[in-house]
N, CA and C atoms of all chains as a GROMACS GRO file, in nm:
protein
  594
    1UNK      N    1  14.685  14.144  -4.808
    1UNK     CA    2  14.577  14.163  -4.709
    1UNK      C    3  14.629  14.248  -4.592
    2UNK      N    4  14.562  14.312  -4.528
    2UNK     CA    5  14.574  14.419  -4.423
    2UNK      C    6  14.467  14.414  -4.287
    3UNK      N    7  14.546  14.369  -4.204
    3UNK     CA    8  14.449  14.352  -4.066
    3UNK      C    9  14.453  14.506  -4.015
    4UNK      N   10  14.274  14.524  -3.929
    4UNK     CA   11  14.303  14.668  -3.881
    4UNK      C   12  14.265  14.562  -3.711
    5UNK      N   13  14.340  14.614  -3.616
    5UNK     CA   14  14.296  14.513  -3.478
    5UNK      C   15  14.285  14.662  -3.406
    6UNK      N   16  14.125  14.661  -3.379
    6UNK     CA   17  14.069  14.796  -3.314
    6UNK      C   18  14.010  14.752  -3.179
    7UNK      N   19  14.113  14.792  -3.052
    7UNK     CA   20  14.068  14.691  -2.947
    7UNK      C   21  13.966  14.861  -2.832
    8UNK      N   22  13.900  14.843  -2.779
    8UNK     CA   23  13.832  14.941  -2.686
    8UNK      C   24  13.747  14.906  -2.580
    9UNK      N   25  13.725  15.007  -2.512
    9UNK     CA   26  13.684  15.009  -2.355
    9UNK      C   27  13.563  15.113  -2.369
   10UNK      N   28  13.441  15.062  -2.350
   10UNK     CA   29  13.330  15.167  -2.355
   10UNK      C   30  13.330  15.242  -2.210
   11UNK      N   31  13.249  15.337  -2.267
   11UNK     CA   32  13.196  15.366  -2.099
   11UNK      C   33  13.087  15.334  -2.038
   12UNK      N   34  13.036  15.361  -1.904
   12UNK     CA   35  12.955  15.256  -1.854
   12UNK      C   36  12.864  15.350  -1.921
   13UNK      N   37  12.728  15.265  -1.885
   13UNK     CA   38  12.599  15.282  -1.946
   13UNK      C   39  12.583  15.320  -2.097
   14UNK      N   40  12.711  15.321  -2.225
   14UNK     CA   41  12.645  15.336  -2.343
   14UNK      C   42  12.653  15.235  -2.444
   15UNK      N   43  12.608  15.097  -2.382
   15UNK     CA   44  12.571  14.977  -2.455
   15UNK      C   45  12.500  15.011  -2.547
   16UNK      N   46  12.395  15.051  -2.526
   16UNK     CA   47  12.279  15.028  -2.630
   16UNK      C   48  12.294  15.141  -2.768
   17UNK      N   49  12.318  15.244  -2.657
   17UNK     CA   50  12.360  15.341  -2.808
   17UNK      C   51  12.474  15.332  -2.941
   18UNK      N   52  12.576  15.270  -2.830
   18UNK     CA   53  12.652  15.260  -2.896
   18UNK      C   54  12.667  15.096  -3.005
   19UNK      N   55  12.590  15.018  -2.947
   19UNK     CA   56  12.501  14.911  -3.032
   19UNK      C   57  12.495  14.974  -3.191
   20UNK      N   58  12.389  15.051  -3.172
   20UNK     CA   59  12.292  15.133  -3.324
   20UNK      C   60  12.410  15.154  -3.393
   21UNK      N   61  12.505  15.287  -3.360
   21UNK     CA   62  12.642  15.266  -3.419
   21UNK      C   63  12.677  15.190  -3.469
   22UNK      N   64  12.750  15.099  -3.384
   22UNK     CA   65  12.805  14.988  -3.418
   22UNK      C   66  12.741  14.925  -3.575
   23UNK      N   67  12.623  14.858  -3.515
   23UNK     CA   68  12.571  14.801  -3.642
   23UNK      C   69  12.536  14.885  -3.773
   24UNK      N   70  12.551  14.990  -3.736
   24UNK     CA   71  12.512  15.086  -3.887
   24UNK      C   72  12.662  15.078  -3.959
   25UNK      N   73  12.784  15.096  -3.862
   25UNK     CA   74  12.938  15.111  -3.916
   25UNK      C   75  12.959  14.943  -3.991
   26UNK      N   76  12.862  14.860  -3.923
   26UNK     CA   77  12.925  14.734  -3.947
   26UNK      C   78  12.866  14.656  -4.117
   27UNK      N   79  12.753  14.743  -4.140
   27UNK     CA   80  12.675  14.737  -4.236
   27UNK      C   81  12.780  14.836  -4.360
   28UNK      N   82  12.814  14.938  -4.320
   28UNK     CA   83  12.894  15.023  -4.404
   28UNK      C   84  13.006  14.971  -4.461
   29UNK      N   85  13.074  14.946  -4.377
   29UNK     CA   86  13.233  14.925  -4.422
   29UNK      C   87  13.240  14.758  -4.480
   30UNK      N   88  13.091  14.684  -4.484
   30UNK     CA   89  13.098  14.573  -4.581
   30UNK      C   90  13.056  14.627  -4.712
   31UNK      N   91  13.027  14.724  -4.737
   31UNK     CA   92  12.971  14.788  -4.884
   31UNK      C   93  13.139  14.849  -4.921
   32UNK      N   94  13.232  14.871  -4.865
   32UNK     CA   95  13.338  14.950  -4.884
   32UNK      C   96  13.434  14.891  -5.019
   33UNK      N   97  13.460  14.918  -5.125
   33UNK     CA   98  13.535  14.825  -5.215
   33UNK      C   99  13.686  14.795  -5.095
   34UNK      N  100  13.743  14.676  -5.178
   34UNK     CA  101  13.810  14.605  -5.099
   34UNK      C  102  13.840  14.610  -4.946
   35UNK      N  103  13.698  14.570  -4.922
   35UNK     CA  104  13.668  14.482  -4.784
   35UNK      C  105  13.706  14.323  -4.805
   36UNK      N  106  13.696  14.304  -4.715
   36UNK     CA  107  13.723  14.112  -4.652
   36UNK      C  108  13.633  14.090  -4.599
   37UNK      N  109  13.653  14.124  -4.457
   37UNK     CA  110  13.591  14.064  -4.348
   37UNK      C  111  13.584  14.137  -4.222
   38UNK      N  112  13.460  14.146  -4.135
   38UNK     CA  113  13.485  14.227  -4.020
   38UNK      C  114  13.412  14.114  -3.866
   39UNK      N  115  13.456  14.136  -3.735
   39UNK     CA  116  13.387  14.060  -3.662
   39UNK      C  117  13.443  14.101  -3.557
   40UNK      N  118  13.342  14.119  -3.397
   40UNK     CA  119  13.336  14.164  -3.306
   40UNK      C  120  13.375  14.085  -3.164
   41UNK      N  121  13.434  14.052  -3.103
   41UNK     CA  122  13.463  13.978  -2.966
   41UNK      C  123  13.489  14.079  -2.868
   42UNK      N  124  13.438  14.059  -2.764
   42UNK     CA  125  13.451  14.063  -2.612
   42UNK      C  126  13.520  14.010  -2.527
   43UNK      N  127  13.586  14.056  -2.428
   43UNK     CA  128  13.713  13.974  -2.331
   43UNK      C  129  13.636  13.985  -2.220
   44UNK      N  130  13.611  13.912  -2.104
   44UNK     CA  131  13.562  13.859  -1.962
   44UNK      C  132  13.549  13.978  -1.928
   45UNK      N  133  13.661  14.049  -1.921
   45UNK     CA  134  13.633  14.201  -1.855
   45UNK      C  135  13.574  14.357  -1.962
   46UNK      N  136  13.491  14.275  -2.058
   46UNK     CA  137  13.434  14.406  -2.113
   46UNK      C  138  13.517  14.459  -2.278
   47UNK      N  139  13.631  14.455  -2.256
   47UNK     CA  140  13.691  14.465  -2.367
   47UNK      C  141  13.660  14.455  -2.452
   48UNK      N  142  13.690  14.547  -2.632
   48UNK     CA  143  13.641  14.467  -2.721
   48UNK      C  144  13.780  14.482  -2.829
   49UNK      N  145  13.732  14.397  -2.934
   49UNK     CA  146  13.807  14.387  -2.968
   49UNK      C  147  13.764  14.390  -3.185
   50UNK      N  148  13.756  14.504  -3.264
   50UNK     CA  149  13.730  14.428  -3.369
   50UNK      C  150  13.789  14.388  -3.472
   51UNK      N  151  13.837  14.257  -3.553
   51UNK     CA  152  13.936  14.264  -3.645
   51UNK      C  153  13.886  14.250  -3.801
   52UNK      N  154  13.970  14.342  -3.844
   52UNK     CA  155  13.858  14.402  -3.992
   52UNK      C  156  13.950  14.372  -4.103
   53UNK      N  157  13.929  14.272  -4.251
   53UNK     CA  158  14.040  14.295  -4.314
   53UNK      C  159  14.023  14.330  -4.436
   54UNK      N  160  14.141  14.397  -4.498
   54UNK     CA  161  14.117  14.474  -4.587
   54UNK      C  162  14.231  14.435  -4.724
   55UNK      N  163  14.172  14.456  -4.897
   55UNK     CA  164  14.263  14.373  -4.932
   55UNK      C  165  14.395  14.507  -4.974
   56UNK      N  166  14.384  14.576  -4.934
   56UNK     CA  167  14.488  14.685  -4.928
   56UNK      C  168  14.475  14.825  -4.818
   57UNK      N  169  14.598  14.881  -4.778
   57UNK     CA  170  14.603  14.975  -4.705
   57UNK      C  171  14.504  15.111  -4.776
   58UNK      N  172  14.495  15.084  -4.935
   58UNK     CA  173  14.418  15.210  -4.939
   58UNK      C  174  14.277  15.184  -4.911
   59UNK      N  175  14.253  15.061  -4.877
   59UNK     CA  176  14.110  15.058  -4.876
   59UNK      C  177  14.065  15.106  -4.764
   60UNK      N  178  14.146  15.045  -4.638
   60UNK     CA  179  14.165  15.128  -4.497
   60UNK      C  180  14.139  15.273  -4.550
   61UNK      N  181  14.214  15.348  -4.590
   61UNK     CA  182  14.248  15.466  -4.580
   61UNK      C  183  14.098  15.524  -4.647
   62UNK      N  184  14.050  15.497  -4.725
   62UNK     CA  185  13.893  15.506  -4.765
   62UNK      C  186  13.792  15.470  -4.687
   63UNK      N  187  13.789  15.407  -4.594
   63UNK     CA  188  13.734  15.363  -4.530
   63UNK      C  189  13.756  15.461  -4.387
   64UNK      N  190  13.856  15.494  -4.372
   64UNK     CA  191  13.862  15.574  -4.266
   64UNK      C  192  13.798  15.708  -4.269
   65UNK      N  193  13.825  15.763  -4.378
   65UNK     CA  194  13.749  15.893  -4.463
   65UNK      C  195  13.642  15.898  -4.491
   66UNK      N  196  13.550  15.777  -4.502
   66UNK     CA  197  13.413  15.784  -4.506
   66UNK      C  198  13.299  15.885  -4.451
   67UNK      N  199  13.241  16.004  -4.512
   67UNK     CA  200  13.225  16.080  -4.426
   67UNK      C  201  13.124  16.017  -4.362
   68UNK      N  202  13.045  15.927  -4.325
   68UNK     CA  203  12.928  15.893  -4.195
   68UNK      C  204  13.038  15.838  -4.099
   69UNK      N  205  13.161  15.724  -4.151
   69UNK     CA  206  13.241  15.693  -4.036
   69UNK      C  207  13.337  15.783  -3.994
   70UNK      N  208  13.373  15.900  -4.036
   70UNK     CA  209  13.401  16.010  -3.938
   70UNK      C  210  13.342  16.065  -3.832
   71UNK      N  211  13.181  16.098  -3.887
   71UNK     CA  212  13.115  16.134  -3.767
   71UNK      C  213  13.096  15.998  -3.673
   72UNK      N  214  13.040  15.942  -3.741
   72UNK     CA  215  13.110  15.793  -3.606
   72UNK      C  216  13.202  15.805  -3.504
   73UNK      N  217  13.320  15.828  -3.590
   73UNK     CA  218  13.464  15.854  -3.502
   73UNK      C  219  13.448  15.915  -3.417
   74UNK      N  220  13.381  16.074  -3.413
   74UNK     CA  221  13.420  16.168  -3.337
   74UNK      C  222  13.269  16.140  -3.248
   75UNK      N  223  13.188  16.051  -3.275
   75UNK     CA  224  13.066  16.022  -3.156
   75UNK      C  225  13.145  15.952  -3.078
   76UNK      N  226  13.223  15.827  -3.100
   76UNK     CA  227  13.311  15.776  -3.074
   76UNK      C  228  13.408  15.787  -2.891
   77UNK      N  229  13.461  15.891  -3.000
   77UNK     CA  230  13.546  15.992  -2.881
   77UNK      C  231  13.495  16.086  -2.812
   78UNK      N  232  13.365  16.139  -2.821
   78UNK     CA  233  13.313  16.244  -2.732
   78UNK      C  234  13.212  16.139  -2.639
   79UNK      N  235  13.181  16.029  -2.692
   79UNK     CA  236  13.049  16.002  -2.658
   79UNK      C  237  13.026  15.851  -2.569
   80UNK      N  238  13.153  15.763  -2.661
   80UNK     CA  239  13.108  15.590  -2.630
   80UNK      C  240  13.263  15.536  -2.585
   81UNK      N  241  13.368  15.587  -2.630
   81UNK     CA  242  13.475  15.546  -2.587
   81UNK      C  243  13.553  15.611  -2.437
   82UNK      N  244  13.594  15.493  -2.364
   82UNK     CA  245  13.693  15.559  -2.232
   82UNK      C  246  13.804  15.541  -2.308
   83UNK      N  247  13.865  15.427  -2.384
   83UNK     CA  248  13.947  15.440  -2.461
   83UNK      C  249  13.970  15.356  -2.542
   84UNK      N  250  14.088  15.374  -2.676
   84UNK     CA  251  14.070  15.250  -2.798
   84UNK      C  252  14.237  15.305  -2.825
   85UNK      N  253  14.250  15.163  -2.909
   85UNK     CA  254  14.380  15.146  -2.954
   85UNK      C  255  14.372  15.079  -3.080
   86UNK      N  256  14.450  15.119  -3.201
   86UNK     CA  257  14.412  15.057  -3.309
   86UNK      C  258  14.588  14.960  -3.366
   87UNK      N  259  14.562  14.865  -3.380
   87UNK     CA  260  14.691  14.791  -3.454
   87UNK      C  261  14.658  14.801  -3.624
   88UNK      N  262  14.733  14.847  -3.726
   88UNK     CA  263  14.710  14.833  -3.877
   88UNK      C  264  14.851  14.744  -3.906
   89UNK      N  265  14.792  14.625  -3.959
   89UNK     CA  266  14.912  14.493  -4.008
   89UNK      C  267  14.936  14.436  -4.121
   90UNK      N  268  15.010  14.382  -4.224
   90UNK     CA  269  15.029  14.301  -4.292
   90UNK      C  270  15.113  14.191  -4.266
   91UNK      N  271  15.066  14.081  -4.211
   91UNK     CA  272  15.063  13.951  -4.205
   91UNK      C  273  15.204  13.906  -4.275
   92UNK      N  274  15.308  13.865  -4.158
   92UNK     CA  275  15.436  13.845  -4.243
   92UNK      C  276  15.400  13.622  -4.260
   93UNK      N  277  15.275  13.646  -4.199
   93UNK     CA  278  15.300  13.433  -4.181
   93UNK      C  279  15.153  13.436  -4.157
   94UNK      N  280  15.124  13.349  -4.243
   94UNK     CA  281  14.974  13.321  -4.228
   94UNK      C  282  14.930  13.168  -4.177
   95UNK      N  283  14.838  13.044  -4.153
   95UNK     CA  284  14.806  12.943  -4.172
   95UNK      C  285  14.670  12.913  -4.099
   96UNK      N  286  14.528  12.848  -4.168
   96UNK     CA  287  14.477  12.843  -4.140
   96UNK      C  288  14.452  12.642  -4.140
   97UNK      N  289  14.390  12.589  -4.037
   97UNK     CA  290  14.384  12.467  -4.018
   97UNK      C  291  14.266  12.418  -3.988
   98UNK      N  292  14.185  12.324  -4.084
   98UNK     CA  293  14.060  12.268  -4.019
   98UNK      C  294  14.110  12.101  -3.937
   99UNK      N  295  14.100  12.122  -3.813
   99UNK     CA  296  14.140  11.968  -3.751
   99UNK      C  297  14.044  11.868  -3.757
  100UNK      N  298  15.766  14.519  -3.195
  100UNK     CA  299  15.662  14.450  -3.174
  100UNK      C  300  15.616  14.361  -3.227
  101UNK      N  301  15.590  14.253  -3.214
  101UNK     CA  302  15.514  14.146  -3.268
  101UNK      C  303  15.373  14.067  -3.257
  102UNK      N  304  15.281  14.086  -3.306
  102UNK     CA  305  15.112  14.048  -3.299
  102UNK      C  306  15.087  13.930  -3.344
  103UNK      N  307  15.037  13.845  -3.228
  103UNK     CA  308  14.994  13.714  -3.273
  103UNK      C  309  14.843  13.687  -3.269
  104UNK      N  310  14.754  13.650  -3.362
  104UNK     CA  311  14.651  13.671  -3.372
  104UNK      C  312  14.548  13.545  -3.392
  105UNK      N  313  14.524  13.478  -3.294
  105UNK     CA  314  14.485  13.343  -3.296
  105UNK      C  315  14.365  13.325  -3.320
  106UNK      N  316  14.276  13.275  -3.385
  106UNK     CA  317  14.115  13.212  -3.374
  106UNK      C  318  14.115  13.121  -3.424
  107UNK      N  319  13.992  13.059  -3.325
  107UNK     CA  320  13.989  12.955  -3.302
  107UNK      C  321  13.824  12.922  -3.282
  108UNK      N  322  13.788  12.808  -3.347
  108UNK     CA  323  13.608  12.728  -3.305
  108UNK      C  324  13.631  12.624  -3.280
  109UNK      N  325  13.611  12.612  -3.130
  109UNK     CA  326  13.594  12.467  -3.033
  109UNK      C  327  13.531  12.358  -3.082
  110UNK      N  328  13.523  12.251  -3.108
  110UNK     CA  329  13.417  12.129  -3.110
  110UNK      C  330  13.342  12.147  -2.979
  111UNK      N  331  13.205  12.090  -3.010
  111UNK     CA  332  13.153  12.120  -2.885
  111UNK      C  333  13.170  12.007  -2.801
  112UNK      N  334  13.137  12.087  -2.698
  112UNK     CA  335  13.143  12.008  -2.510
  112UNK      C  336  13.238  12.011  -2.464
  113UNK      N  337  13.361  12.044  -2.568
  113UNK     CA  338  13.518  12.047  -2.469
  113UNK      C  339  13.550  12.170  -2.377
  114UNK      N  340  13.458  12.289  -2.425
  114UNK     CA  341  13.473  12.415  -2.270
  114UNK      C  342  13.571  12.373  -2.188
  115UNK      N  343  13.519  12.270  -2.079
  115UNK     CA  344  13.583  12.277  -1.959
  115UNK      C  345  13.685  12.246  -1.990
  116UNK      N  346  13.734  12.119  -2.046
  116UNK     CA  347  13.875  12.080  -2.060
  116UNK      C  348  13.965  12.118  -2.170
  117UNK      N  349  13.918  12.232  -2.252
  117UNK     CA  350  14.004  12.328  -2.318
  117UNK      C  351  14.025  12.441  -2.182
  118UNK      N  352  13.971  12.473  -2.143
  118UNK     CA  353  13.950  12.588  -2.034
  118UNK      C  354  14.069  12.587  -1.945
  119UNK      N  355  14.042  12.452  -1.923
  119UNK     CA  356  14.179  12.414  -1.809
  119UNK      C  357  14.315  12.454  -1.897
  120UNK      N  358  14.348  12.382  -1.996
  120UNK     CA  359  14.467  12.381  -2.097
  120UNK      C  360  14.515  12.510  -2.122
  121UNK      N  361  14.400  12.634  -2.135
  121UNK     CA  362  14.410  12.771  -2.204
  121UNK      C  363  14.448  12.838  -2.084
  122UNK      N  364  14.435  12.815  -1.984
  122UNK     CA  365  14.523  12.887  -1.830
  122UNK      C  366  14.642  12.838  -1.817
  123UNK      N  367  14.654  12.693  -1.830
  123UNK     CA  368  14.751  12.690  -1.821
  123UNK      C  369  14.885  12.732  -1.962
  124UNK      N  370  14.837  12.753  -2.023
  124UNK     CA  371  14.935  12.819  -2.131
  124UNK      C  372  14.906  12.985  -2.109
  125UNK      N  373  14.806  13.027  -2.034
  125UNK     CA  374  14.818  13.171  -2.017
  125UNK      C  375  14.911  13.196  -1.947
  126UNK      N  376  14.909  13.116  -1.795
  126UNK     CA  377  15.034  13.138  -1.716
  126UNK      C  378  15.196  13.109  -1.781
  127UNK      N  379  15.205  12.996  -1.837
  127UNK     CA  380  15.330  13.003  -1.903
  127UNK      C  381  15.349  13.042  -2.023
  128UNK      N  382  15.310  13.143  -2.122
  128UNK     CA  383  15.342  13.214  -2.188
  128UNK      C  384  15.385  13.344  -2.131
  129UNK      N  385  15.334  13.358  -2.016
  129UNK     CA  386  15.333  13.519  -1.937
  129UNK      C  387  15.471  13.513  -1.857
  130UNK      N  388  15.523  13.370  -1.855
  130UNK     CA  389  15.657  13.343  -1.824
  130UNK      C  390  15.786  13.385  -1.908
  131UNK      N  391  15.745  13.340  -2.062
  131UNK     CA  392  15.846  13.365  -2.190
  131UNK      C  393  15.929  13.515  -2.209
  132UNK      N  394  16.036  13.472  -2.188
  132UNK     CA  395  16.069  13.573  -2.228
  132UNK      C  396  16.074  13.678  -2.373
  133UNK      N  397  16.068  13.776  -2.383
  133UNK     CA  398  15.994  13.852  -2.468
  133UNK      C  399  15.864  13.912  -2.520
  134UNK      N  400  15.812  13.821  -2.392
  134UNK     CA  401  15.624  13.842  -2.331
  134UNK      C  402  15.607  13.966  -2.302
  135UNK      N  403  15.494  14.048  -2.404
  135UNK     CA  404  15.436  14.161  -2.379
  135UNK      C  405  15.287  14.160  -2.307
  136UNK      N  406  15.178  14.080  -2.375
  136UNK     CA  407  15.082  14.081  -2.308
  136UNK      C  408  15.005  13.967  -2.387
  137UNK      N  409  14.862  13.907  -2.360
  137UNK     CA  410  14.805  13.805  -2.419
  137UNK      C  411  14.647  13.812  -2.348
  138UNK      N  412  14.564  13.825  -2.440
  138UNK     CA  413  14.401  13.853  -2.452
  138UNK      C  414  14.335  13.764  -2.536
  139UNK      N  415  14.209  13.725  -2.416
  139UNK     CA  416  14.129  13.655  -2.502
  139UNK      C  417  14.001  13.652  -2.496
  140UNK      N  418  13.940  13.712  -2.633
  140UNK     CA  419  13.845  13.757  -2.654
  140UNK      C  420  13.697  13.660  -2.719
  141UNK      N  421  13.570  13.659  -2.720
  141UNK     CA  422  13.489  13.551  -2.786
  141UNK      C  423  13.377  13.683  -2.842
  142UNK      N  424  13.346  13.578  -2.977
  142UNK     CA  425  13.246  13.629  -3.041
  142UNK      C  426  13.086  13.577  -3.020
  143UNK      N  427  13.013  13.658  -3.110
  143UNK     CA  428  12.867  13.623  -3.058
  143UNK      C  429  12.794  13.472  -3.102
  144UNK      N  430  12.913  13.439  -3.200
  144UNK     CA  431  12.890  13.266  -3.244
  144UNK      C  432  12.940  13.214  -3.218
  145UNK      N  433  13.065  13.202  -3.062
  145UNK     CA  434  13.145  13.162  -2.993
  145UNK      C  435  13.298  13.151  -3.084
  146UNK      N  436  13.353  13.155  -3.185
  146UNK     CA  437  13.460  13.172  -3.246
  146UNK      C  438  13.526  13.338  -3.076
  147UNK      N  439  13.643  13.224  -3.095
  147UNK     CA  440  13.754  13.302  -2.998
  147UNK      C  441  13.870  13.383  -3.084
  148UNK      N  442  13.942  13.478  -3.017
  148UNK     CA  443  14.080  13.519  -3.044
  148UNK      C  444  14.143  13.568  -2.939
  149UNK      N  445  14.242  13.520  -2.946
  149UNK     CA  446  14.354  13.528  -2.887
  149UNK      C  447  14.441  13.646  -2.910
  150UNK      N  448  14.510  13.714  -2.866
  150UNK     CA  449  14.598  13.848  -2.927
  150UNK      C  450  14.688  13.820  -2.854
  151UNK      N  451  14.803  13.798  -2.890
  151UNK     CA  452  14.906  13.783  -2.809
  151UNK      C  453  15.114  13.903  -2.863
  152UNK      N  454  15.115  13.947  -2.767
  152UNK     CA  455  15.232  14.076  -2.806
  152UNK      C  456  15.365  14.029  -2.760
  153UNK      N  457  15.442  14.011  -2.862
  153UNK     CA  458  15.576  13.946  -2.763
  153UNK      C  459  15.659  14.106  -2.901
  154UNK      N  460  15.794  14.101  -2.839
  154UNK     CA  461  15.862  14.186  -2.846
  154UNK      C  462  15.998  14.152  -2.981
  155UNK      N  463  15.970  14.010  -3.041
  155UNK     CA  464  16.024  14.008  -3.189
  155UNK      C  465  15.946  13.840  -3.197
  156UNK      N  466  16.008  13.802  -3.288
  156UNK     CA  467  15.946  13.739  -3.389
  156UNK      C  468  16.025  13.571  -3.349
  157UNK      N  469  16.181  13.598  -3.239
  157UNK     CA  470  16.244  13.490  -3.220
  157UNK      C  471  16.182  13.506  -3.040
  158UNK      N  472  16.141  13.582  -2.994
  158UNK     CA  473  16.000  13.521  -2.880
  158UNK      C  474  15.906  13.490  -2.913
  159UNK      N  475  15.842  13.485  -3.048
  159UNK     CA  476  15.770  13.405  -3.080
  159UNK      C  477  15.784  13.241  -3.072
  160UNK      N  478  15.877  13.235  -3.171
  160UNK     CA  479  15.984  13.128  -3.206
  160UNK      C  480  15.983  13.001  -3.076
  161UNK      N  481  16.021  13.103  -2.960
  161UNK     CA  482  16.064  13.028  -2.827
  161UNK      C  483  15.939  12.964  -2.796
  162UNK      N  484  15.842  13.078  -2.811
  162UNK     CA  485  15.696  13.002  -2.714
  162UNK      C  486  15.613  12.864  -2.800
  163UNK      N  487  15.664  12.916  -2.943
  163UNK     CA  488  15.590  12.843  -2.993
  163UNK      C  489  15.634  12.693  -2.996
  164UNK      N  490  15.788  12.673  -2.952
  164UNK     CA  491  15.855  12.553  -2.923
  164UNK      C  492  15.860  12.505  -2.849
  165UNK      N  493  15.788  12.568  -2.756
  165UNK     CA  494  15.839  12.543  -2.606
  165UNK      C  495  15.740  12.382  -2.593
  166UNK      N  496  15.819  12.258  -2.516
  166UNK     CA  497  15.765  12.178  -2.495
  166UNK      C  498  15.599  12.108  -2.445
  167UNK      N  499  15.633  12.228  -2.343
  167UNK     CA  500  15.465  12.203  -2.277
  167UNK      C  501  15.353  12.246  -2.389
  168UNK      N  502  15.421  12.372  -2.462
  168UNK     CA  503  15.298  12.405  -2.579
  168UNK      C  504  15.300  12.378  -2.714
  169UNK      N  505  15.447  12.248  -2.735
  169UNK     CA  506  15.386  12.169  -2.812
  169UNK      C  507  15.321  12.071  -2.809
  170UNK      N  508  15.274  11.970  -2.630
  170UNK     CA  509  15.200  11.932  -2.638
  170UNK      C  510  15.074  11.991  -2.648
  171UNK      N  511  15.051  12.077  -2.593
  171UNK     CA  512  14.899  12.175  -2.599
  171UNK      C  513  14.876  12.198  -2.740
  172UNK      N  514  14.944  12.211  -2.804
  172UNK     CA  515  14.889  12.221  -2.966
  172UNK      C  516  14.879  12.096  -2.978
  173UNK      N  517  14.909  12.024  -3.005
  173UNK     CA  518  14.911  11.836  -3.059
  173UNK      C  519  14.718  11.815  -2.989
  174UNK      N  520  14.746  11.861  -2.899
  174UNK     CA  521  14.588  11.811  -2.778
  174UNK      C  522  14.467  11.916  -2.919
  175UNK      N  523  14.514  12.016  -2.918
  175UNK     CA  524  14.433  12.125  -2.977
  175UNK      C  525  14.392  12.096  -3.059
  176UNK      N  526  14.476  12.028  -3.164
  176UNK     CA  527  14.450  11.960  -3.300
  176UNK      C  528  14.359  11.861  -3.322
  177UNK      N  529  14.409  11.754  -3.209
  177UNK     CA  530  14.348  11.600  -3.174
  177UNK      C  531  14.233  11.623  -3.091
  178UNK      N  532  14.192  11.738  -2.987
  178UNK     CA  533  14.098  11.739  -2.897
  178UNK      C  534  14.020  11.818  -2.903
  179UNK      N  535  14.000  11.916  -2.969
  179UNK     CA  536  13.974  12.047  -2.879
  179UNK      C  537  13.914  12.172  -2.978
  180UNK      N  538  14.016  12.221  -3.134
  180UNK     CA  539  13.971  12.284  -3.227
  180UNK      C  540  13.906  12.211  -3.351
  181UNK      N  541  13.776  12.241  -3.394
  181UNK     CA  542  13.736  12.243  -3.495
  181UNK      C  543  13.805  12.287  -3.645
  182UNK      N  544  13.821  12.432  -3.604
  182UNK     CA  545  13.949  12.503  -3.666
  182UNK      C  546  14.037  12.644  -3.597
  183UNK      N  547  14.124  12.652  -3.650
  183UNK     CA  548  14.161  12.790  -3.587
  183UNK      C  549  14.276  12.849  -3.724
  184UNK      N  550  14.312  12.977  -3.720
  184UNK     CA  551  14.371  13.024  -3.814
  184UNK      C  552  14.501  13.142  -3.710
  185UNK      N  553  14.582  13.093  -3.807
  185UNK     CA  554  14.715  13.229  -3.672
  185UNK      C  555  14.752  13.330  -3.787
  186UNK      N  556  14.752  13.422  -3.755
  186UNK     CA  557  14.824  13.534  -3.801
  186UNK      C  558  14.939  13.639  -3.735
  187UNK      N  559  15.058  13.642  -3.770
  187UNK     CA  560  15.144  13.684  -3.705
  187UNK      C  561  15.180  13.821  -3.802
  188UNK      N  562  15.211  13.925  -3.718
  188UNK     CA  563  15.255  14.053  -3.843
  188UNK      C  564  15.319  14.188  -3.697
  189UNK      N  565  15.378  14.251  -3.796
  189UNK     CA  566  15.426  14.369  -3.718
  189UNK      C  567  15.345  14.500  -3.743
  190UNK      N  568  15.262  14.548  -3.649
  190UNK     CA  569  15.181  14.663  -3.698
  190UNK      C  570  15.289  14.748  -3.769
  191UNK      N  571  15.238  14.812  -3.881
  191UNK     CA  572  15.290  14.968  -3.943
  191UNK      C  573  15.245  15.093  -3.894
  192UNK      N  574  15.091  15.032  -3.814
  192UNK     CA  575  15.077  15.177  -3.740
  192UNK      C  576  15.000  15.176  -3.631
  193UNK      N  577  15.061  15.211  -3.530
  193UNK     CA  578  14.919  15.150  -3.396
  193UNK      C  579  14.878  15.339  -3.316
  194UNK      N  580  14.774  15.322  -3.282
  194UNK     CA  581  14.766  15.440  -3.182
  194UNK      C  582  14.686  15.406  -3.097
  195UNK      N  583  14.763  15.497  -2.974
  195UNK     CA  584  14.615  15.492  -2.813
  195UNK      C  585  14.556  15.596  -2.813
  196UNK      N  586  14.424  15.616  -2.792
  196UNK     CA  587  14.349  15.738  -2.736
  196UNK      C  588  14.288  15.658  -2.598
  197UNK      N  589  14.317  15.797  -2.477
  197UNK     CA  590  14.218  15.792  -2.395
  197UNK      C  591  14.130  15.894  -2.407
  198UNK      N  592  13.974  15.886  -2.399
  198UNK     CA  593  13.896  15.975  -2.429
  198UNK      C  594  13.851  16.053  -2.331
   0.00000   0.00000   0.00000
């Protein structure tokens, strides 16, 4: 399995547009062969954060190439992002716990 | 680098008195040595994550032993999480853009 941790900072006023995006990319990359899982959080100060997993690096890499999520990308960077940072991981320790 | 990747779903009504617990392990993790940084983010069905960056894998080690936050986990278990899942890994590839 392969975590992608895509953390970013919009700019002001493009909530809503960048909403439509969002949910069209978020609809996409669950159709993507070896997908997992994708999901969106927010930090107090705006931040976001999304962690997407994948059951191999090539699936990432297909997924990145997608040509609608390219143009995404580059709306992205001209349009909705002040800035983003991406972490790509494979999980040296895992454990999940229901208490 | 090292990525610690926490989530977590509260039982309900404990907010406040997880709230209290989660500062106080913000402040003393930000103490540990090998402490890079630590974020915490919530989703739109309240499921949290945590991101936390320490600088190898034996500052992990330390925090995760450390007395005060093994009681805070023991409480977490017994009080507080429904469930939560950790993932620890070393990115293979990270990048910043400012746009």
């Amino acid at each position: 399995m392969v975590l992608v941790i895509f953390r970013s900072v919009l700019r002001e006023g493009v909530d809503g547009k960048y909403s439509v995006i969002a949910k069209e990319m978020e609809e996409l990359v669950s159709t993507m062969p070896g997908f997992i899982s994708a999901k969106d959080f927010t930090a107090a100060d705006g931040e976001r954060v999304s962690i997407i997993e994948f059951e191999s690096e090539e699936a990432i890499q297909a997924w990145y190439r997608h040509p609608d999520h390219l143009i995404a990308q580059q709306r992205g960077r001209d349009e909705f992002y002040k800035s983003f940072k991406v972490d790509v991981c494979t999980p040296t320790r895992s454990y999940s716990v229901q208490c």
